[in-house]
C-alpha positions as MATLAB code, in Angstrom:
seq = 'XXXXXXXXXXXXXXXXXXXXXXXXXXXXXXXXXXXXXXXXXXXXXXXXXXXXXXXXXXXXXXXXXXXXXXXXXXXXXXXXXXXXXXXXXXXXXXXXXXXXXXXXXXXXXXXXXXXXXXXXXXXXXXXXXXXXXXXXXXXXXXXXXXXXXXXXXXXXXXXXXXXXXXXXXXXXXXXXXXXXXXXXXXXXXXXXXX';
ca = [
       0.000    0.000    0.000;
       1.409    3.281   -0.642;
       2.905    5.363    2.097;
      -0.145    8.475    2.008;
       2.002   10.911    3.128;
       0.554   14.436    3.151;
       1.902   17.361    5.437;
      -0.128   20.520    5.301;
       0.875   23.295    7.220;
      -2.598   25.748    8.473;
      -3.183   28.395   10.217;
      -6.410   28.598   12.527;
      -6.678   31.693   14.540;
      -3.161   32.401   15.274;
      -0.965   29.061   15.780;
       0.484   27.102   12.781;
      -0.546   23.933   13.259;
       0.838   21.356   11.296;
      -1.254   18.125    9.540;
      -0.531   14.943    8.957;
      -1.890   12.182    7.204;
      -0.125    9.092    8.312;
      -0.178    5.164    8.240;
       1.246    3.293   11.630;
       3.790    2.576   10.048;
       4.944    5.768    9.272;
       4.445    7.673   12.578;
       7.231    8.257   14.411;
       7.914    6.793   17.483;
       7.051   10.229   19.565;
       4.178   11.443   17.185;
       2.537    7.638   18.513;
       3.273    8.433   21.719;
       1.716   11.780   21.634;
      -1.017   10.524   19.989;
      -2.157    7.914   22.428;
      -1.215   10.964   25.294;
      -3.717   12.936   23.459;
      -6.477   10.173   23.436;
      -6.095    9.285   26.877;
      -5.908   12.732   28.008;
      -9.440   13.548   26.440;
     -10.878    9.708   26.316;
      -9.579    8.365   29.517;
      -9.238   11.458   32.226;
     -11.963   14.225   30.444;
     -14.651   11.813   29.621;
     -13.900    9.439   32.241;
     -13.920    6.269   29.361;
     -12.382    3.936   31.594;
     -11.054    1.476   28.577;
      -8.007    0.443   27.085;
      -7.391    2.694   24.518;
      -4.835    0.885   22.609;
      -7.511   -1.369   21.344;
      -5.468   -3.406   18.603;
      -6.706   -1.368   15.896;
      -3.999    1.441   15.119;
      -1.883   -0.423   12.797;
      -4.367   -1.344   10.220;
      -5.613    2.617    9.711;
      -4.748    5.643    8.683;
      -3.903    8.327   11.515;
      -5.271   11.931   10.914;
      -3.436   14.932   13.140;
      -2.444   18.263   13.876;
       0.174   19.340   16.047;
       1.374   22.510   16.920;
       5.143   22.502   18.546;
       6.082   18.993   19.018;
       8.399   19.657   21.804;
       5.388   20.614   24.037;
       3.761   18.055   26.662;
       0.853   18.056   24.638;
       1.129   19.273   21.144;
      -1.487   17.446   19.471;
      -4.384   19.974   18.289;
      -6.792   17.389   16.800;
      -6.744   13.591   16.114;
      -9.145   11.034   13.895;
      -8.393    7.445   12.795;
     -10.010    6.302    9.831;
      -9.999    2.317    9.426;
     -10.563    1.281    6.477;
     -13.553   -1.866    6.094;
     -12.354   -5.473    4.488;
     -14.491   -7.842    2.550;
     -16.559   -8.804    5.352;
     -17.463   -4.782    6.354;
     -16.565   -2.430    3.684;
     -17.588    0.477    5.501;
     -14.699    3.134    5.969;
     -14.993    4.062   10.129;
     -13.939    6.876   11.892;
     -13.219    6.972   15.210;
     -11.200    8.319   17.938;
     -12.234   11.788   16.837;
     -10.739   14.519   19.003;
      -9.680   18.004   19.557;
      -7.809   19.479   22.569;
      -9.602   22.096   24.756;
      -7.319   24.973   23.638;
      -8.718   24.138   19.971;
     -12.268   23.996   20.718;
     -15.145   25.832   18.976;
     -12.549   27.595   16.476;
     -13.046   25.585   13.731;
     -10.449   22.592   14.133;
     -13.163   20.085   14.734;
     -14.417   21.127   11.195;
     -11.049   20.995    9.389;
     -10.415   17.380   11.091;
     -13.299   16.389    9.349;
     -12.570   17.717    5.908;
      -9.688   16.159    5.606;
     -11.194   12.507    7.154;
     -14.017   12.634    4.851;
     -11.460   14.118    1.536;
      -8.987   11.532    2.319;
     -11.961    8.673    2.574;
     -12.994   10.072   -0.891;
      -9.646    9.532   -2.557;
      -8.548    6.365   -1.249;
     -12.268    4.413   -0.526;
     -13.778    6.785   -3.262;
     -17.721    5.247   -3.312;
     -17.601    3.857    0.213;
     -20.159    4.769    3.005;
     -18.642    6.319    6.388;
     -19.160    5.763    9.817;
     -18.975    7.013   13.070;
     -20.147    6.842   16.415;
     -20.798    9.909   18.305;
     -22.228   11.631   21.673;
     -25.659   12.648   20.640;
     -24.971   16.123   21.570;
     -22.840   16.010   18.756;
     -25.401   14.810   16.210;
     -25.891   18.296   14.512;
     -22.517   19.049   13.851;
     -21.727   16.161   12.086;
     -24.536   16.135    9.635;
     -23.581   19.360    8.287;
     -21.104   16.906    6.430;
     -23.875   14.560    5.378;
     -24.104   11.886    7.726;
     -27.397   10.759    8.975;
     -28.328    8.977   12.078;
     -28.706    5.839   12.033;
     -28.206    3.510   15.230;
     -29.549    4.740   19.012;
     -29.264    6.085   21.475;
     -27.499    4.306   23.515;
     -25.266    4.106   26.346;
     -21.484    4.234   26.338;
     -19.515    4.540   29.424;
     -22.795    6.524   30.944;
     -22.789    8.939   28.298;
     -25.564    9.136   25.291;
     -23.897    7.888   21.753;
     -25.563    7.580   18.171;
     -24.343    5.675   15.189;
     -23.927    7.998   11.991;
     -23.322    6.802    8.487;
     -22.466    8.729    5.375;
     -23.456    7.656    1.924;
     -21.106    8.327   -0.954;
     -21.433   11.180   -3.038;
     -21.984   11.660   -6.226;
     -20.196   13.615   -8.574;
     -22.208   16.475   -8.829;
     -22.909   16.985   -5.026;
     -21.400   19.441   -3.142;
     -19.179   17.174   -0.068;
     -20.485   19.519    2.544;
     -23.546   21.249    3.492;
     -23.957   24.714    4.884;
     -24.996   24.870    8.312;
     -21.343   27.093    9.187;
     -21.786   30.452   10.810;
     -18.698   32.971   10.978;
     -15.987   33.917   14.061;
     -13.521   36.446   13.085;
     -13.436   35.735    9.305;
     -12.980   31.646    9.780;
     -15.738   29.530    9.010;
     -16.870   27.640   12.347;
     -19.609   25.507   14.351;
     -20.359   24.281   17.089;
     -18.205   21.651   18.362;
     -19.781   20.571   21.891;
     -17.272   19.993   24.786;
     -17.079   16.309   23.930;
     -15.096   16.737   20.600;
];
């Protein structure tokens, strides 16, 4: 498979942050680490998710990030892995969607997104998405066309819906327009949970 390397420096507000479109095998040994820091930091201690995070399912997908300086603690802005379906499930999932505190409600969530859902398009071009997600979430991610599907139901005590996304087709625009302006960026609502 080829390597899918894409670097993309943006700016958001007023830190560079830099993103990365990675398989496993390609991370480096401290982007990893940060990266689990990062999920266990918002999965584990925010949300309370007691689980093991490391669930067996990093090396088969395709890790989505930003970071800002990489000599921080904590440099990583926003983090999504995409996994990609087999025979037996095509459907591309995403999952371990986050975005640190400092980045929330300027947009970042939305820009994670983008690039899942473009990146989906270009390697699983005419496969349907999915995601789990808190409920209070639901609105937010059907501005990029996914529909509810699956609950509610329970997750570690909090309220979680499934969401799937259907392909597009070539004349359809990828995303809808339920984004409202902050300071000339285009933003929504990203909940706390994100």
């Amino acid at each position: 498979m080829a390597t899918g390397v894409r670097r993309c420096a943006t700016c958001l507000g007023e830190t560079v942050m830099n993103w990365k479109t990675l398989e496993f095998e390609h991370l480096t040994a401290r982007e990893l680490y940060l990266i689990l820091r990062a999920r266990s930091a918002v999965f584990v201690v925010e949300q309370w998710h007691v689980h093991l995070d490391a669930d067996g399912h990093d090396e088969g997908a395709l890790h989505i990030f930003a970071a800002e300086d990489m000599t921080r603690p904590m440099p990583i802005m926003a983090y999504a892995r995409i996994q990609p379906g087999d025979t037996e499930d095509p459907e591309v999932v995403i999952d371990k969607v986050l975005t640190s505190p400092a980045r929330r409600g300027d947009g970042t969530a939305e820009v994670l997104i983008e690039r899942a859902l473009n990146t989906i398009s270009e390697r699983w071009p005419g496969r349907v998405v999915r995601l789990t997600a808190p409920i209070g979430l639901r609105g937010f991610y059907e501005q990029f066309g996914f529909r509810k599907t699956d609950g509610p139901f329970l997750d570690h005590g909090t309220p979680f819906i499934g969401l799937r996304r259907q392909p597009r087709g070539g004349g359809q625009p990828m995303f809808s327009g339920l984004r409202r302006e902050r300071g000339g960026l285009s933003v929504v609502s990203t909940f706390e949970l994100l």
